[in-house]
Backbone atoms as SQL, in Angstrom:
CREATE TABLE atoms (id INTEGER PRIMARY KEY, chain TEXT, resi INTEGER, resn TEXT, atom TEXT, x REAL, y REAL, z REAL);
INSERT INTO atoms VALUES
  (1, 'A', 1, 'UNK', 'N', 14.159, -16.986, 18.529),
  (2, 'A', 1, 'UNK', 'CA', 13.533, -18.170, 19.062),
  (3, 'A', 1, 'UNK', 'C', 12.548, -17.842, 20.185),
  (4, 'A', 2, 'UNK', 'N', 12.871, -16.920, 20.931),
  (5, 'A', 2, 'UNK', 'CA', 11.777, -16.354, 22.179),
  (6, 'A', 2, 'UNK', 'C', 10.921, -16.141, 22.001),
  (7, 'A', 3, 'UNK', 'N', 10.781, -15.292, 20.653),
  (8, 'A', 3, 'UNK', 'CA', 9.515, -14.710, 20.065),
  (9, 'A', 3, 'UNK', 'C', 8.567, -15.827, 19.196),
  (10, 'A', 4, 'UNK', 'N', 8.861, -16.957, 18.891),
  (11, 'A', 4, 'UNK', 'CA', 8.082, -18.001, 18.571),
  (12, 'A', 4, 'UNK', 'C', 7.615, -18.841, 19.590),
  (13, 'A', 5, 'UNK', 'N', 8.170, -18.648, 20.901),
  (14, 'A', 5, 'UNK', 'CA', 7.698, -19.516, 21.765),
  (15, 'A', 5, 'UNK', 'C', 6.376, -18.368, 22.356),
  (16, 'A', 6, 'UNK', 'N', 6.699, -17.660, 22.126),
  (17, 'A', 6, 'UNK', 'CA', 6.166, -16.702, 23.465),
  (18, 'A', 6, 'UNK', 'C', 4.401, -16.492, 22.466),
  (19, 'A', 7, 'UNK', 'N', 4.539, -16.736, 21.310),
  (20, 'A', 7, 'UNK', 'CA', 3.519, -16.341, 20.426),
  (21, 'A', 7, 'UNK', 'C', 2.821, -17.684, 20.420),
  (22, 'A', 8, 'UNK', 'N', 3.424, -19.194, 20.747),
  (23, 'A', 8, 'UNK', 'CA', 2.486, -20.051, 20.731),
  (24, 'A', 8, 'UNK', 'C', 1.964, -20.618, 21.993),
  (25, 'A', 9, 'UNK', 'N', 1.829, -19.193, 23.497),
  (26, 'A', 9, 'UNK', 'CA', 1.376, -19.631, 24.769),
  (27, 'A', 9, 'UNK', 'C', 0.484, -18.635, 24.650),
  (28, 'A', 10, 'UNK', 'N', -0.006, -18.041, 23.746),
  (29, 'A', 10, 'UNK', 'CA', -1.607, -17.213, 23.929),
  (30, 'A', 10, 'UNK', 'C', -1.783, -17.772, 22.291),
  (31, 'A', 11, 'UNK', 'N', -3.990, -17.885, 22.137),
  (32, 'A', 11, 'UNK', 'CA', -4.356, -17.783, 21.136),
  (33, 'A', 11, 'UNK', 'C', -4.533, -16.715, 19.704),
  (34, 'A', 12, 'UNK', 'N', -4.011, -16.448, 19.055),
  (35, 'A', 12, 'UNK', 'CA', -4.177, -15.529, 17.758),
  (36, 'A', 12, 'UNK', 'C', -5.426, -14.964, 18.112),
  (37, 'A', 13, 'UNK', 'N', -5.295, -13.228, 17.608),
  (38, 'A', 13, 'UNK', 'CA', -6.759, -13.104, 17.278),
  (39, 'A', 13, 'UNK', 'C', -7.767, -13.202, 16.602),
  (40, 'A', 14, 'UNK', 'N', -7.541, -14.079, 15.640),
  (41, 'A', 14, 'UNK', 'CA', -9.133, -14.521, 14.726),
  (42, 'A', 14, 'UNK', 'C', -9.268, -16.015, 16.242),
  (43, 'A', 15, 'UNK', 'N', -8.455, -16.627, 16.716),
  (44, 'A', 15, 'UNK', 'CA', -8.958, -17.847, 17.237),
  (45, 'A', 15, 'UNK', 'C', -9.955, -17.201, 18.799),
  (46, 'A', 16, 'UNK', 'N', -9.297, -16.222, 19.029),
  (47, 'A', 16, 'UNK', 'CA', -10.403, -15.935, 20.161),
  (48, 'A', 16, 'UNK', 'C', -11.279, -14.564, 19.992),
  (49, 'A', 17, 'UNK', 'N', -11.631, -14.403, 18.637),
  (50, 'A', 17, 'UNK', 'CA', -12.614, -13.548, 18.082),
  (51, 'A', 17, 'UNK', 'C', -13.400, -14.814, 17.589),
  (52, 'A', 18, 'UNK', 'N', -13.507, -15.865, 17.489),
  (53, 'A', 18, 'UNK', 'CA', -14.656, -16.990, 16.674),
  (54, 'A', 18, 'UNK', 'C', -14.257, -18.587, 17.978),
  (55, 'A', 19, 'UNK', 'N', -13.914, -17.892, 19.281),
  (56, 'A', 19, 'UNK', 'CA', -13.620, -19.056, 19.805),
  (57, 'A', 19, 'UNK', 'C', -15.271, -19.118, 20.638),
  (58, 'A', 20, 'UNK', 'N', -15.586, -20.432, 20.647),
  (59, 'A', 20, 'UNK', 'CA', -17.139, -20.691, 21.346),
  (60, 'A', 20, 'UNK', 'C', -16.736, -20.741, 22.858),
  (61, 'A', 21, 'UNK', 'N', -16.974, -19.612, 23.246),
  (62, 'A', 21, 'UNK', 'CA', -17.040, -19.098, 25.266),
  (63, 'A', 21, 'UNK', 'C', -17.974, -20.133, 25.857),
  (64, 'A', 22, 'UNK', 'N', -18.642, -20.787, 25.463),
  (65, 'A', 22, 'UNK', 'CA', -20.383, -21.165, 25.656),
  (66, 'A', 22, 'UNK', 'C', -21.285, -20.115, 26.510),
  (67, 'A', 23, 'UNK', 'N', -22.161, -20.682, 27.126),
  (68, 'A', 23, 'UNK', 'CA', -22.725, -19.929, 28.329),
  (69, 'A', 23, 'UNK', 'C', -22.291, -18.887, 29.443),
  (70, 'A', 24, 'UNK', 'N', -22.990, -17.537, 29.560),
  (71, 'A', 24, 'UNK', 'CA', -22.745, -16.966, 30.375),
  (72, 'A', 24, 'UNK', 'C', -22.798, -17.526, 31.697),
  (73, 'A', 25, 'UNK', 'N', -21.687, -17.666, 32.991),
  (74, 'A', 25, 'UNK', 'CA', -22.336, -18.630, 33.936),
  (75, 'A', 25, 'UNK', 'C', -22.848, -18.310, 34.944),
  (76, 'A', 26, 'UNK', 'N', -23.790, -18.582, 35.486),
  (77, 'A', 26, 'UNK', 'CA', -25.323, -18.537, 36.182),
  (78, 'A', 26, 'UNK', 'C', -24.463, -17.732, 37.806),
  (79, 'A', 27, 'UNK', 'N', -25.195, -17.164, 38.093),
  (80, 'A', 27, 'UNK', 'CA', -24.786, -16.875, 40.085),
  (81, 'A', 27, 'UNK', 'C', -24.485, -18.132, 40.758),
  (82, 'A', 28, 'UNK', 'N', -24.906, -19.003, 40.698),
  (83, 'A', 28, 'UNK', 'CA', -24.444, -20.441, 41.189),
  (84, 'A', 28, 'UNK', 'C', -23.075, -20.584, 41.075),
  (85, 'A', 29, 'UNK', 'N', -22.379, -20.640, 40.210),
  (86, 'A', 29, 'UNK', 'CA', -21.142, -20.827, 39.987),
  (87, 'A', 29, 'UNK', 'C', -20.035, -20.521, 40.897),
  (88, 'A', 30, 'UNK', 'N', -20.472, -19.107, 42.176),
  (89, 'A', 30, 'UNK', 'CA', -19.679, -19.043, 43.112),
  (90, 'A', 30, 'UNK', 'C', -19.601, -20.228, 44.226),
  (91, 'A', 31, 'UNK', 'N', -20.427, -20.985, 44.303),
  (92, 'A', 31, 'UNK', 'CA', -20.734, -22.213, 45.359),
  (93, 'A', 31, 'UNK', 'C', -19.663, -23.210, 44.183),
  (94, 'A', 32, 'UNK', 'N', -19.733, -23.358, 43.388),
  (95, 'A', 32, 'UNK', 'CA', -19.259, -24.335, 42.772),
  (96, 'A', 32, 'UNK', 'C', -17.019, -24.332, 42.585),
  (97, 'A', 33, 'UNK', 'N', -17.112, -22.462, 42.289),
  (98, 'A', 33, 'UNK', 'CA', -15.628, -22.136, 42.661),
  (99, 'A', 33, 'UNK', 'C', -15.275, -22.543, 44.116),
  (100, 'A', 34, 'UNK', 'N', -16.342, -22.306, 45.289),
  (101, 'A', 34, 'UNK', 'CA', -15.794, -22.769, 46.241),
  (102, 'A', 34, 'UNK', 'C', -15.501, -23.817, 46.848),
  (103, 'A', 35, 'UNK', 'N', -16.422, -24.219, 45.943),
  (104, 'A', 35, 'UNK', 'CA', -15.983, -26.715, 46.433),
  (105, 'A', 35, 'UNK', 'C', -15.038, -26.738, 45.311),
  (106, 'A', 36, 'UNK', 'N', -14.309, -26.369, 44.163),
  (107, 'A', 36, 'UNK', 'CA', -13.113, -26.374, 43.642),
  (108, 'A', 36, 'UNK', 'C', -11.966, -25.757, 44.534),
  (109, 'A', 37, 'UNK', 'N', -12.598, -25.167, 45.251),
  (110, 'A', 37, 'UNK', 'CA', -10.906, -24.982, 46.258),
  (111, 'A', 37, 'UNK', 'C', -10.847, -25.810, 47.802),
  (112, 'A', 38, 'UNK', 'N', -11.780, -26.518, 47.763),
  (113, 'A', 38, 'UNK', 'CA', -11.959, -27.166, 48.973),
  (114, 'A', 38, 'UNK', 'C', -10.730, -27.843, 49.268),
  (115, 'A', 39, 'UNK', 'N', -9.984, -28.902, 48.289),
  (116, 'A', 39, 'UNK', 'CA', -8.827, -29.695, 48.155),
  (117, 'A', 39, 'UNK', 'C', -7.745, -28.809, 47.910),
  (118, 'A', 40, 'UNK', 'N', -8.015, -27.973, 48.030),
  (119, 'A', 40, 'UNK', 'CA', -6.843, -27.038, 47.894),
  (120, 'A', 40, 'UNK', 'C', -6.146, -26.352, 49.249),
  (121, 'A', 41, 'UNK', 'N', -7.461, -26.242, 49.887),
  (122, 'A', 41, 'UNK', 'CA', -6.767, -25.406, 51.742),
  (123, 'A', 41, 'UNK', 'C', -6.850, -26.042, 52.259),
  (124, 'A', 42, 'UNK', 'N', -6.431, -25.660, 53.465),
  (125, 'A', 42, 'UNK', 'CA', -6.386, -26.201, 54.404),
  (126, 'A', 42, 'UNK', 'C', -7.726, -26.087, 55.675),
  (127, 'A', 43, 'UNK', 'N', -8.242, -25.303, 55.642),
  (128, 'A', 43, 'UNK', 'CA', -9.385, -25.108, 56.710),
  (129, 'A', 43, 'UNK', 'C', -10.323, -24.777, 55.399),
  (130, 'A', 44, 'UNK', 'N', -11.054, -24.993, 54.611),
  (131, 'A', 44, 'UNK', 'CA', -11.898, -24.470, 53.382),
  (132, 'A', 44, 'UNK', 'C', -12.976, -24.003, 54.174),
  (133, 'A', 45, 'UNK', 'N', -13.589, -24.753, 54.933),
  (134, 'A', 45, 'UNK', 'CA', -14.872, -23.953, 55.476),
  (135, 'A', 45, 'UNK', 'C', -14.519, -22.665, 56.125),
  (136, 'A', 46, 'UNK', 'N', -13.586, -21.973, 56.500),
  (137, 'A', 46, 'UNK', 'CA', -13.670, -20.783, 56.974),
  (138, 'A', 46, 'UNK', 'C', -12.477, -19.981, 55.830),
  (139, 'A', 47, 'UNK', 'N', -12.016, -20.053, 54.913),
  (140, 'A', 47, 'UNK', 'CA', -12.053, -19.509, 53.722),
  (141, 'A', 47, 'UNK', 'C', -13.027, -18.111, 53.292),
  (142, 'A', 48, 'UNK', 'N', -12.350, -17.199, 52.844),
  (143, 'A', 48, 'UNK', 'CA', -13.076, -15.784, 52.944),
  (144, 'A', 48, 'UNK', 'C', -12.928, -15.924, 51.172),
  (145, 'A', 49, 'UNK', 'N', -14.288, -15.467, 50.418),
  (146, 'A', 49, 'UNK', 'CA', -13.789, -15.403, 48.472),
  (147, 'A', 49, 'UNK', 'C', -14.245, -14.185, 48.405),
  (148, 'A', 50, 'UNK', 'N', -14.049, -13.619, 47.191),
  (149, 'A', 50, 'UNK', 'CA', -14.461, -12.590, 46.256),
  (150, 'A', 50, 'UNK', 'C', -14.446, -12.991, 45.364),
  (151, 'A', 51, 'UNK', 'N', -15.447, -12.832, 44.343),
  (152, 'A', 51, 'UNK', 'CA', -15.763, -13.354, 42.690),
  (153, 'A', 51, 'UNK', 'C', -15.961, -12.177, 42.049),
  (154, 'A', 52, 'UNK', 'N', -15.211, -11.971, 41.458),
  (155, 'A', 52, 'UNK', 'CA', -15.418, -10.855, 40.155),
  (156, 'A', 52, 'UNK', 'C', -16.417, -11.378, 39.022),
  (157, 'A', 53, 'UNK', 'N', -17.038, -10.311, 38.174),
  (158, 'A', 53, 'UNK', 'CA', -17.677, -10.792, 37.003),
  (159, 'A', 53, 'UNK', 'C', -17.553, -11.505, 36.241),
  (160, 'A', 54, 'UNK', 'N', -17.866, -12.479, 35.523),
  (161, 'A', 54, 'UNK', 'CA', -16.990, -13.517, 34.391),
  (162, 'A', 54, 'UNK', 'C', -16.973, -12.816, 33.207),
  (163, 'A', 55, 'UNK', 'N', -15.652, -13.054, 32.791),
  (164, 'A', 55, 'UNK', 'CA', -15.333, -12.659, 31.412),
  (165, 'A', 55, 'UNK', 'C', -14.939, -13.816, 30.515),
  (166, 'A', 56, 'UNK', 'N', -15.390, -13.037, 29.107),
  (167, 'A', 56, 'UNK', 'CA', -14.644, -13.890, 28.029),
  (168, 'A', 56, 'UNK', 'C', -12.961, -14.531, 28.612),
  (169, 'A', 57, 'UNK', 'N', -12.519, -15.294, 28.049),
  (170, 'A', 57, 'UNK', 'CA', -11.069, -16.166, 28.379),
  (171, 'A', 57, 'UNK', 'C', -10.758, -17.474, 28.593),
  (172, 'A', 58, 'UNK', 'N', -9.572, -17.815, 28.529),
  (173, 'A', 58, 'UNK', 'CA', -9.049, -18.928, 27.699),
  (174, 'A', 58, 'UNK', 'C', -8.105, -19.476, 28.982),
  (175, 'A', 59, 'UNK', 'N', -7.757, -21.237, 28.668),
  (176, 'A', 59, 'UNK', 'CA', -6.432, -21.515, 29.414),
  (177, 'A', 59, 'UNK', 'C', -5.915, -22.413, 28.643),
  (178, 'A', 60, 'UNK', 'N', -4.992, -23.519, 29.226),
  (179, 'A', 60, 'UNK', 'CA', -5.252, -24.617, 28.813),
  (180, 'A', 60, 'UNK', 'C', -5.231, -25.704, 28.948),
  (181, 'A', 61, 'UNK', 'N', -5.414, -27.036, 28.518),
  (182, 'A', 61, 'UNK', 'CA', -5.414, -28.435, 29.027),
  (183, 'A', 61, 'UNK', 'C', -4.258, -29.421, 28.013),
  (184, 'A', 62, 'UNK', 'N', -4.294, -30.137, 28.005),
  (185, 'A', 62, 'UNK', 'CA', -3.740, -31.445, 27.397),
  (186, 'A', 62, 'UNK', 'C', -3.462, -31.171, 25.596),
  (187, 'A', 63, 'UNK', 'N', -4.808, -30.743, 25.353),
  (188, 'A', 63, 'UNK', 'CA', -4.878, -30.771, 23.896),
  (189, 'A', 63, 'UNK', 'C', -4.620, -29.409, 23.083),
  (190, 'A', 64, 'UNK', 'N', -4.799, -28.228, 24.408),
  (191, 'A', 64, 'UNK', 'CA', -4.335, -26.924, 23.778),
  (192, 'A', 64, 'UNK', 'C', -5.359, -26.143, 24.366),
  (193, 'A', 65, 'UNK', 'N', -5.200, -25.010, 23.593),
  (194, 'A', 65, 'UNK', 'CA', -6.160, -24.329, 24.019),
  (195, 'A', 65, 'UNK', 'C', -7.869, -24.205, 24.462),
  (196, 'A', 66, 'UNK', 'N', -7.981, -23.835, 25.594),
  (197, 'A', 66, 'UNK', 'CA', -9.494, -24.097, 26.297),
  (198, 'A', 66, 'UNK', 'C', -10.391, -22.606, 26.177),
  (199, 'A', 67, 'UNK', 'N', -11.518, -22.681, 25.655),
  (200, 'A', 67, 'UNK', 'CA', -12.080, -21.183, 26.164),
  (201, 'A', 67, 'UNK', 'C', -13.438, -21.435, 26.757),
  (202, 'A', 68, 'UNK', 'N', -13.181, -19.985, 27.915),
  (203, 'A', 68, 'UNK', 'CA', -15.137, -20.145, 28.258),
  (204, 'A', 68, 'UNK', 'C', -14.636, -18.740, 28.900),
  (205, 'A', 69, 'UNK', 'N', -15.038, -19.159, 30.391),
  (206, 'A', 69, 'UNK', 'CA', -15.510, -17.682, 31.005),
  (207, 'A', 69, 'UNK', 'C', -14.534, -17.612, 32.350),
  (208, 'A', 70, 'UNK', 'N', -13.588, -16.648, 32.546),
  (209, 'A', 70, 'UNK', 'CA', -12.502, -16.412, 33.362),
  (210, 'A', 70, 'UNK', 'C', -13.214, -15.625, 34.479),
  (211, 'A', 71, 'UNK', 'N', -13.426, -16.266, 35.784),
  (212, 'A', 71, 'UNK', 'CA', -14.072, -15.273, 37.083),
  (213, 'A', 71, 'UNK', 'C', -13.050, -15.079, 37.710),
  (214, 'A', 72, 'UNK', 'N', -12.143, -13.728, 38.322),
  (215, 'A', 72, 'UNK', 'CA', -11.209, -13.595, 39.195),
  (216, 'A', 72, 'UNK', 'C', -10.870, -13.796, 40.604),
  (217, 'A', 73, 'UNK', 'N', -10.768, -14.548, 40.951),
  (218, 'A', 73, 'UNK', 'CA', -11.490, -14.699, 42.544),
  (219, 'A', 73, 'UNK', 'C', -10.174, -14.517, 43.305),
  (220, 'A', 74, 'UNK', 'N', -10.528, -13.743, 44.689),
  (221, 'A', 74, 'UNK', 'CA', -10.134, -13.500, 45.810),
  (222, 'A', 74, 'UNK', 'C', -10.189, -14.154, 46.586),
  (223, 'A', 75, 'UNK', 'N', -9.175, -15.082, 47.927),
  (224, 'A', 75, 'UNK', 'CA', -9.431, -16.008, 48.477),
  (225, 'A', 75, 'UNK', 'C', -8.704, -15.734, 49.658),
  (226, 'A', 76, 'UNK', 'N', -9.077, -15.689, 50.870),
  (227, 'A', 76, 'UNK', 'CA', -8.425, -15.540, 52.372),
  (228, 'A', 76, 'UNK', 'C', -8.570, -16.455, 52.963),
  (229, 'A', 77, 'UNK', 'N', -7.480, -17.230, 53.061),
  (230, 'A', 77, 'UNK', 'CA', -7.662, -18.832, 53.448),
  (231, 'A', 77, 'UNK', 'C', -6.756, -18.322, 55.110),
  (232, 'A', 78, 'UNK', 'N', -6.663, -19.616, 55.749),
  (233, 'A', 78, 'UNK', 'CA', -6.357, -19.985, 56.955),
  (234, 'A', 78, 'UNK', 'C', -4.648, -20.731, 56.452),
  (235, 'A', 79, 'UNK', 'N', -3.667, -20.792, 57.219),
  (236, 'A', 79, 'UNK', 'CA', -2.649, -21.365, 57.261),
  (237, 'A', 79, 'UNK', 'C', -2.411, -22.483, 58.665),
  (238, 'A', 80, 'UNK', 'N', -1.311, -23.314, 58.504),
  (239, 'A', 80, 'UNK', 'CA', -1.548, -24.414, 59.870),
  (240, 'A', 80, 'UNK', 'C', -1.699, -24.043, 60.802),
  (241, 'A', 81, 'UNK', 'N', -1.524, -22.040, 61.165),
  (242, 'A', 81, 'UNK', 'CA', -1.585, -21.999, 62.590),
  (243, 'A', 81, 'UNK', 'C', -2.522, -21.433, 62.704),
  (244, 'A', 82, 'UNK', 'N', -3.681, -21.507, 61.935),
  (245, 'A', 82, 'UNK', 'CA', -4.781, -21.199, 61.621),
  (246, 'A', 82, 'UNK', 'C', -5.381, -19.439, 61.493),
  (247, 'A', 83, 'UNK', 'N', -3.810, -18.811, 61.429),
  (248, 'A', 83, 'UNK', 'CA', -4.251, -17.178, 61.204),
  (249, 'A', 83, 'UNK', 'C', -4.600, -16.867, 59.444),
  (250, 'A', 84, 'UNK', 'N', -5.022, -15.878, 59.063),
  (251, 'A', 84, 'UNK', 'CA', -5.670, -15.879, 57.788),
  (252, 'A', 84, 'UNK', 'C', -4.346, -15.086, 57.373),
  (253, 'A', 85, 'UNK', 'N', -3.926, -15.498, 55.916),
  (254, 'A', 85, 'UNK', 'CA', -2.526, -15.723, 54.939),
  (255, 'A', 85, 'UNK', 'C', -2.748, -14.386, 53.951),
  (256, 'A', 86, 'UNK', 'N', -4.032, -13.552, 54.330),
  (257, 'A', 86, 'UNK', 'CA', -4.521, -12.172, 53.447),
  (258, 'A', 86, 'UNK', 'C', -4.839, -13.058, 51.856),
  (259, 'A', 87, 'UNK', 'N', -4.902, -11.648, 51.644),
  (260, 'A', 87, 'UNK', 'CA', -6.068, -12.396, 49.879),
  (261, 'A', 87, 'UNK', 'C', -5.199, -12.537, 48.718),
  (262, 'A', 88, 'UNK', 'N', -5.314, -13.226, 47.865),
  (263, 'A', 88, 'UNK', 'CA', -4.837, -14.174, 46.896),
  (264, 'A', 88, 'UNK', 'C', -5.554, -14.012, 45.444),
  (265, 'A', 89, 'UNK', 'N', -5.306, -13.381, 44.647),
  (266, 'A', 89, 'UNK', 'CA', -6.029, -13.160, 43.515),
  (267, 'A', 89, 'UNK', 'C', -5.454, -14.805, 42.281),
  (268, 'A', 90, 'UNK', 'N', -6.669, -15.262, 42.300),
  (269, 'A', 90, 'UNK', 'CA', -6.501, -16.712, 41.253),
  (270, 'A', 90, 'UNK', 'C', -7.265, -16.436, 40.093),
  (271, 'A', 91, 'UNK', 'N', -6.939, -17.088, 39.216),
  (272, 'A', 91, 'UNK', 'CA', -7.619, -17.084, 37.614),
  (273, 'A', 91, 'UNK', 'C', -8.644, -18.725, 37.819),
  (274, 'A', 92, 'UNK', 'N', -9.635, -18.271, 37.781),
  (275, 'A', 92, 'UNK', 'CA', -10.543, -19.489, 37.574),
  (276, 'A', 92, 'UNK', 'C', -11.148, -19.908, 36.400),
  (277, 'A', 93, 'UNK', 'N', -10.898, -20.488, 35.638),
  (278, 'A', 93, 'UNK', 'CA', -11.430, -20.909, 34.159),
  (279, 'A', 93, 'UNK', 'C', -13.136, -21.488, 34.236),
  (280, 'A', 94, 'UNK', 'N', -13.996, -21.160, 33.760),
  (281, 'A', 94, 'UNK', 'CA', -15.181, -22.336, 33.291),
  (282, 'A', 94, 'UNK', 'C', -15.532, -22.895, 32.163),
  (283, 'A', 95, 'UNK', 'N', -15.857, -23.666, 32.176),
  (284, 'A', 95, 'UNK', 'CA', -16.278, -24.025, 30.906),
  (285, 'A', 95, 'UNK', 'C', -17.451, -24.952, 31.061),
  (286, 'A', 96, 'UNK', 'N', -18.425, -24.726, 30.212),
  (287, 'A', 96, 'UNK', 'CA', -19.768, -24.884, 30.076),
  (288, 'A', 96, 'UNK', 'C', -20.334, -24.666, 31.307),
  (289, 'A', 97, 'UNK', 'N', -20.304, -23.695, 32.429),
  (290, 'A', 97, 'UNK', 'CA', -20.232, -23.617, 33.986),
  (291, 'A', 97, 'UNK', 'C', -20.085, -24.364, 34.434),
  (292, 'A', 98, 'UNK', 'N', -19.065, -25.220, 34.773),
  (293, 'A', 98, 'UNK', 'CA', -18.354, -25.721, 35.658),
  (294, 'A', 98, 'UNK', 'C', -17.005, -25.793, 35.403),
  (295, 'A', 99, 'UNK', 'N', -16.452, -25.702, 37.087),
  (296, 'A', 99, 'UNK', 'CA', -14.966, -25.017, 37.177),
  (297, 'A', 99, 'UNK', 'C', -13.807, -26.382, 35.803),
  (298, 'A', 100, 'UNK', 'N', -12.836, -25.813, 35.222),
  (299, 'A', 100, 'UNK', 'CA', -12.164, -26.443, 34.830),
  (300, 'A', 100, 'UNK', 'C', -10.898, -26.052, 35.311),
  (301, 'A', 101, 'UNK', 'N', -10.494, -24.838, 35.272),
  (302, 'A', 101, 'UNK', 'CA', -9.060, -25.030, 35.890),
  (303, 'A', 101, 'UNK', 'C', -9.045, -23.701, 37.011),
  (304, 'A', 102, 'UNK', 'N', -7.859, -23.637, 37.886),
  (305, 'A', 102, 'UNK', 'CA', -7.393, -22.714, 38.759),
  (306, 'A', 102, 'UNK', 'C', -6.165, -22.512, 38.103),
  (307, 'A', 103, 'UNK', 'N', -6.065, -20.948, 38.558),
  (308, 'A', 103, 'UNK', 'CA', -4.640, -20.694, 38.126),
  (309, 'A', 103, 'UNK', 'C', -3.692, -19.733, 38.944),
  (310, 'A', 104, 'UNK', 'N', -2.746, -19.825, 39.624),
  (311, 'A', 104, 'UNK', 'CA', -2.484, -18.833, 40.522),
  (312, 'A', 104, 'UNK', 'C', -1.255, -18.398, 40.203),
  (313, 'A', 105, 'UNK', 'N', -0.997, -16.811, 40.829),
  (314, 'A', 105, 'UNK', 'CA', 0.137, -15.741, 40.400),
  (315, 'A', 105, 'UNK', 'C', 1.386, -16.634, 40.598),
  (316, 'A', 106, 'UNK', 'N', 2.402, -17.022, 39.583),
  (317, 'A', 106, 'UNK', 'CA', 3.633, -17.148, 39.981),
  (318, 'A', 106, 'UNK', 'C', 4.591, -16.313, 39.762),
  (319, 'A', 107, 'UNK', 'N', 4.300, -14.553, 39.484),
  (320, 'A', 107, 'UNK', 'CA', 5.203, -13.915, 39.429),
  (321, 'A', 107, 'UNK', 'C', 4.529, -12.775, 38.526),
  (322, 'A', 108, 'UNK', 'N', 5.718, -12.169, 37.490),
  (323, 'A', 108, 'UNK', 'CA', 5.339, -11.020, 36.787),
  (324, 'A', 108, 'UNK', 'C', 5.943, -11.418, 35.293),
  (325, 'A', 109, 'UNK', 'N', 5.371, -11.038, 34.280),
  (326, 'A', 109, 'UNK', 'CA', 6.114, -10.777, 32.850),
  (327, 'A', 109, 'UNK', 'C', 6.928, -9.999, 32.904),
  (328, 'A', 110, 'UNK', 'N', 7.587, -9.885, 31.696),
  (329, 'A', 110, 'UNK', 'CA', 8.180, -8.326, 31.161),
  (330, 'A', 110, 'UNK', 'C', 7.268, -7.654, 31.279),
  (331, 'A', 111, 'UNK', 'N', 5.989, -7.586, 31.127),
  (332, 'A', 111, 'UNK', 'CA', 5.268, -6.099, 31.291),
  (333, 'A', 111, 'UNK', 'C', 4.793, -5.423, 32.804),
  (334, 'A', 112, 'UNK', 'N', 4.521, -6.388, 33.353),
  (335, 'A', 112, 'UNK', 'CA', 4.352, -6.436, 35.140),
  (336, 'A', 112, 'UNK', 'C', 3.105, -6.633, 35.028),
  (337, 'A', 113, 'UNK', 'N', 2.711, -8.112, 34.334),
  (338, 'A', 113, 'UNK', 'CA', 1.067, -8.144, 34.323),
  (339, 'A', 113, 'UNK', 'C', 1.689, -9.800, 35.229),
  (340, 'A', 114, 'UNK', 'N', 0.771, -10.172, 35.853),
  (341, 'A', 114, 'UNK', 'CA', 0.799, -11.414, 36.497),
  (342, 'A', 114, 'UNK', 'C', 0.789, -12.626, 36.039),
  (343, 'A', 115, 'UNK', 'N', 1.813, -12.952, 35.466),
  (344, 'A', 115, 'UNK', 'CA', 1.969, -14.688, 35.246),
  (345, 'A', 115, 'UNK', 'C', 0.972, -15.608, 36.025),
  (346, 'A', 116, 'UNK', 'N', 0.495, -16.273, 35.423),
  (347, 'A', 116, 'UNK', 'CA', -0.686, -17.708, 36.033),
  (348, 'A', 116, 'UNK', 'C', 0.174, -19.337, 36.201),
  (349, 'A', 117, 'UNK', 'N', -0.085, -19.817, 37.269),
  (350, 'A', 117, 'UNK', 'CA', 0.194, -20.887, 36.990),
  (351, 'A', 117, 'UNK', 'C', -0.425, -22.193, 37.098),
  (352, 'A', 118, 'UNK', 'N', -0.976, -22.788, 36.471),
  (353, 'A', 118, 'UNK', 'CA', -2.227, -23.705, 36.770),
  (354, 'A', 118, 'UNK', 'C', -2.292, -24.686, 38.108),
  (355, 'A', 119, 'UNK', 'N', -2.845, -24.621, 39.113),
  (356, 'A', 119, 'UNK', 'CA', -2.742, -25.580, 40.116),
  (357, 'A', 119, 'UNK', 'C', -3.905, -26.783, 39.959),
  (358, 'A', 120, 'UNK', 'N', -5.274, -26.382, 39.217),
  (359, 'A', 120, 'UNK', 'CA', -5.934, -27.786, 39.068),
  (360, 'A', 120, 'UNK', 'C', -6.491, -27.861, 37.838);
């Protein structure tokens, strides 16, 4: 039974060998990850990021599976006593360039690759 669940929380590979990524997304897109985390911290304007390259990748929503372009971002936010909480590696989804989901580490697999867990 594990092994049927566990096979229908990633897409097959013919579905993300013919899945439409759309658009590569533009340098802009880092201004746009960063007003997607605005509602998320607590001090956002002094928020430290890192954006990795976008890659092909997938998440998902309501109806199932989502694909576009996965940017890895690094984030050094502020906490209530306003000292910085060190960096935070999140999964940021786009789609058609603009942000659709966040996703942050809630742990490890069996393999010791980083579990995601969607926060928006």
């Amino acid at each position: 039974m594990l092994a049927l669940g566990a096979c229908a929380a990633t897409p097959g590979a013919k579905a993300l060998e013919t899945a439409n990524y759309g658009p590569t997304p533009t340098a802009s897109l880092a201004a746009r990850i960063r007003e997607a985390f605005r509602p998320l911290l607590l001090d956002p304007d002094q928020a430290e990021f890192r954006c990795g390259e976008p890659e092909q990748g997938w998440g998902h929503d309501q109806k199932g599976f989502v694909y576009g372009w996965v940017i890895w971002t690094d984030v050094n936010a502020k906490n209530q006593f306003g000292a910085f909480t060190g960096w935070r590696t999140y999964k940021v989804l786009t789609v058609d360039s603009e942000v659709h989901s966040i996703y942050e580490p809630e742990g490890q697999d069996l393999f010791g690759q980083p579990k995601f867990n969607k926060v928006r």
